[in-house]
C-alpha positions as CSV (number, residue, x, y, z in Angstrom):
1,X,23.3,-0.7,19.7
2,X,21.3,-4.1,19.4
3,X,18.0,-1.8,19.2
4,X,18.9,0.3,16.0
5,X,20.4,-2.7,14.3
6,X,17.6,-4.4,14.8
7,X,15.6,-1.5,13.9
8,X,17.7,-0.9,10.2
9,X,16.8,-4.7,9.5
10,X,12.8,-4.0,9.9
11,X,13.6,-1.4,7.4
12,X,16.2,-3.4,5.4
13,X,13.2,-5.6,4.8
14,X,10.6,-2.8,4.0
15,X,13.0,-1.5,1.4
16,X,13.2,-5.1,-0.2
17,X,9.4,-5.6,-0.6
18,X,8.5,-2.5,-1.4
19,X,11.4,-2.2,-4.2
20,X,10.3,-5.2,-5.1
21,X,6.4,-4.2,-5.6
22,X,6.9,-1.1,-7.3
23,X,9.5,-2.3,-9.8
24,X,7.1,-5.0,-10.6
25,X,3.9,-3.0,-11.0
26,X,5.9,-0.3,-12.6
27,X,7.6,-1.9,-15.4
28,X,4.8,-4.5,-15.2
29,X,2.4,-2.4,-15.7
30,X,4.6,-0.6,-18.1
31,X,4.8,-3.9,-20.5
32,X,1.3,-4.8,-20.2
33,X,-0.3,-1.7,-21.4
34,X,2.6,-1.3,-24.4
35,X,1.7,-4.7,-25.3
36,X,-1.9,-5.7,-24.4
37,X,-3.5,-2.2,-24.4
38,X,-5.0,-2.5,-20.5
39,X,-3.4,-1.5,-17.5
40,X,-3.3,-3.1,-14.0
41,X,-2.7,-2.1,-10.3
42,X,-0.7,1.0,-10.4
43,X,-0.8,1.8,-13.8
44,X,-4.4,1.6,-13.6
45,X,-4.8,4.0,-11.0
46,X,-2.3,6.3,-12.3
47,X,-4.4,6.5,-15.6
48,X,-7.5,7.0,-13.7
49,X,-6.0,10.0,-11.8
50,X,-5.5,11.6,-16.2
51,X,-1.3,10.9,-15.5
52,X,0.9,10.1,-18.6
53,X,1.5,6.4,-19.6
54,X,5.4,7.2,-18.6
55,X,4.7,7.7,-15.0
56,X,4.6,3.6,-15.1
57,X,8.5,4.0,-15.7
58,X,8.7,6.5,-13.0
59,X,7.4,3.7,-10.8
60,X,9.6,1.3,-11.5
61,X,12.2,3.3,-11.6
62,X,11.5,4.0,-8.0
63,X,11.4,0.6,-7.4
64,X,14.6,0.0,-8.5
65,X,16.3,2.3,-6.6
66,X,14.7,1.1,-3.8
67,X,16.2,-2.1,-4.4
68,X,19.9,-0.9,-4.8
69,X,19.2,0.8,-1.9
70,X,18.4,-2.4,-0.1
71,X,21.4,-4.2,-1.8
72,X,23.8,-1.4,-0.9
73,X,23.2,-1.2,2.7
74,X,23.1,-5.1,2.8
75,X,26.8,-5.5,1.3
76,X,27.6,-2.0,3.4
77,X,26.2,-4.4,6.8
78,X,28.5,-7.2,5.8
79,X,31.6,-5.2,5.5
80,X,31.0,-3.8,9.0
81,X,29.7,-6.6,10.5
């Protein structure tokens, strides 16, 4: 039992950086192009590969969800713990 909860909170943390990547360079990426016409990171490589300017939002909407993800199984963890 000690392996897979130590196993969810390698994940747990995966979850958190990665949520927390995406919904920057999403809606980062997002604000940057509305307002300063350029795109960085993500959004650059997503315009490179001909994809619409929304897929940005897609991104960070990914990125959020990753993040209530994280944030659900976190308060889920001290309930049961």
């Amino acid at each position: 039992m000690t392996t897979k909860r130590h196993s969810d909170s390698g994940w747990q943390g995966v979850r958190w950086v990665l949520g927390t990547v995406l919904i920057i360079q999403g809606f980062g990426s997002a604000v940057t192009e509305a307002v300063w016409d350029t795109s960085f990171g993500v959004a650059g490589l997503l315009r490179g590969a001909g994809l619409p300017q929304w897929t940005d939002l897609l991104v960070g909407a990914a990125g959020a969800a990753l993040l209530v993800w994280a944030l659900a199984h976190r308060a889920s963890g001290r309930t049961h713990a």
